[in-house]
Each structure stands twice: as structure tokens, then as C-alpha cells.
C-alpha positions in Angstrom: -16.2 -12.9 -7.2 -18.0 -13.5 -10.2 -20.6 -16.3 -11.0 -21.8 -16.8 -14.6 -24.1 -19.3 -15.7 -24.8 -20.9 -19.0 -27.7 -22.6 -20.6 -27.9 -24.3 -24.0 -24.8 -22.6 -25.4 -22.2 -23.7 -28.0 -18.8 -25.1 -26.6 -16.7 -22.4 -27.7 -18.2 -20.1 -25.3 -17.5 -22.8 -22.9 -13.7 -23.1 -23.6 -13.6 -19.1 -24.2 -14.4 -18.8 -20.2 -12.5 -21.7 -18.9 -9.6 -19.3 -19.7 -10.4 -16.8 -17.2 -12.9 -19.0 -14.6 -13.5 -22.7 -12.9 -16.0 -24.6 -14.7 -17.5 -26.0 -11.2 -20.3 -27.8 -12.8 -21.6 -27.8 -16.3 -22.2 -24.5 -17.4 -21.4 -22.8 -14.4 -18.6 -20.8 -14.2 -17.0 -19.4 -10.8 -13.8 -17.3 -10.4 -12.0 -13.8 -9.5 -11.3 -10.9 -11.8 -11.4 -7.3 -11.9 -14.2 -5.6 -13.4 -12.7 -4.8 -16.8 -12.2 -8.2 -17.5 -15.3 -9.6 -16.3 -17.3 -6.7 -18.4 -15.2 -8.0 -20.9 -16.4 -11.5 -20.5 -20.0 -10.5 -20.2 -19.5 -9.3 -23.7 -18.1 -11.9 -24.8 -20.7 -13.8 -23.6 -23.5 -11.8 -24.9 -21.5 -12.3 -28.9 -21.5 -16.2 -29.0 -24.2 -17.6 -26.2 -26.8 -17.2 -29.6 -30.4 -18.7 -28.4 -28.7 -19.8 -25.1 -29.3 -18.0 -21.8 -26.7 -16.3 -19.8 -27.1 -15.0 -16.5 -23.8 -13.5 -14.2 -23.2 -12.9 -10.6 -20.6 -10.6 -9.2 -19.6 -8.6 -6.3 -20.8 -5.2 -5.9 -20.7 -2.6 -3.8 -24.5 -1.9 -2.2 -26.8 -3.2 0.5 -26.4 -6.8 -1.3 -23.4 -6.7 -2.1 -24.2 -8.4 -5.3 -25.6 -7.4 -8.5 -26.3 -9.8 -11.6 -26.9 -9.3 -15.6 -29.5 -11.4 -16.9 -29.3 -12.1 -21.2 -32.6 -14.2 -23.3 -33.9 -15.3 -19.4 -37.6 -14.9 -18.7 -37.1 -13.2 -15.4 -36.4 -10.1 -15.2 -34.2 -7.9 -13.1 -36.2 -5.6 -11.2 -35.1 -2.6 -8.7 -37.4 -2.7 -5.4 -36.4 0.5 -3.0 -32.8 0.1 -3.7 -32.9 -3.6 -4.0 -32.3 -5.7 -6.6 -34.7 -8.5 -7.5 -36.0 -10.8 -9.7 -39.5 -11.4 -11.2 -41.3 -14.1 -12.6 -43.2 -13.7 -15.6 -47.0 -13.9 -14.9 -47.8 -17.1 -16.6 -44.6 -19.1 -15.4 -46.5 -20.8 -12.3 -49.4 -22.0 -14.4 -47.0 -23.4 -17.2 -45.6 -25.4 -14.7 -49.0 -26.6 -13.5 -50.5 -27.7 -16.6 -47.6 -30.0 -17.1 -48.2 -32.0 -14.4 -52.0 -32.0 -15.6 -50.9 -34.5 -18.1 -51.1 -37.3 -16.0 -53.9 -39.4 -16.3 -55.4 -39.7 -13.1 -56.4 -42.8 -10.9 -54.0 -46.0 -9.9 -51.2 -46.9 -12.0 -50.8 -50.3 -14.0 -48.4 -51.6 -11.8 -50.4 -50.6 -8.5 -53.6 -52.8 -10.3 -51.2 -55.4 -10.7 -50.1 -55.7 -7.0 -53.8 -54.7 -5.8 -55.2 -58.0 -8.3 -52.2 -60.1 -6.5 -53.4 -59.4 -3.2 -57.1 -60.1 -3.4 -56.0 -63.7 -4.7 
């Protein structure tokens, strides 16, 4: 079984892998092929996904029984005792916290609006 998916690539890429697998959802790419093809694929991949991410999931034969490639992601792939994980990058937590920050805080327009209505 093998899982690849796609993020911000061209539509060639797209069409080169509906060939082999199911496009399930947009940019995701499910299907069943032996390893020579799929490491044929992943190259493939790699050639045209340009400033797009890639990431695959196949079948494998350890304690997961899966093992992924990972291609312009910020996490990483990282072996723990024999397992395969994934790490963040340091900041990535914050990044997403300062984004919310841009709210301004206090009520909304609209709950002043219904606030003013009911005091009348």
C-alpha cells in the first residue's frame, strides 16, 4: 500500500500519478504497487513537485509496518530506538500562536450591536 501526498504542486505531477494510483481527495494519492514502481514514482515525484511538498506512505516490513519519505516538509523524519518518527521544528508551535495574536481583543461589533439592543 502506498500513500503519497501532494502540496502546492503543478498538475502534471498530478496526472503523472493518476496513472499508477487513486486520486482520493485532492492531492492525495492512494494505491498498490510493487516497490520498483513506487521508488519509481517517488522519483518522479521528487523531478517535477518544484517548491511543492511531497510526503509518501508505504508498507514496510518493521515494528510499524510503515515507513514514509518526506521531500521540502518542515518535519523531519527521525529514528527513535528502532522507530520511526516525526519532529516538529522548534518554532512551529509559536508560529501558530502568534497568528491567532492578531486578533484584537475585547467584544466584537456585532456583539456591541446586540448588547446596545438589549439595554433599550
Amino acid at each position: 500500500m502506498v500513500v503519497i501526498v501532494l502540496t502546492a504542486c503543478p498538475v502534471g505531477l498530478r496526472g503523472d500519478l493518476t496513472r499508477w494510483l487513486l486520486e482520493i481527495s485532492a492531492g492525495v494519492f492512494v494505491g498498490h504497487v510493487s516497490a520498483r514502481v513506487r521508488d519509481r514514482l517517488w522519483k518522479r515525484v521528487i523531478e517535477l513537485v518544484r517548491d511543492g511538498r511531497a510526503i509518501m506512505v508505504y508498507s514496510a516490513r518493521n515494528e510499524q509496518h510503515l515507513a514514509f519519505r518526506i521531500h521540502h516538509a518542515d518535519w523531519v523524519p527521525v529514528d527513535c530506538d528502532g522507530l520511526e518518527l516525526i519532529k516538529r521544528p522548534k518554532g512551529f508551535k509559536a508560529k501558530k500562536d502568534s497568528e491567532s495574536d492578531s486578533r484584537h481583543p475585547g467584544w466584537s461589533n456585532a456583539s456591541k450591536w446586540r448588547m446596545a439592543n438589549k439595554r433599550r
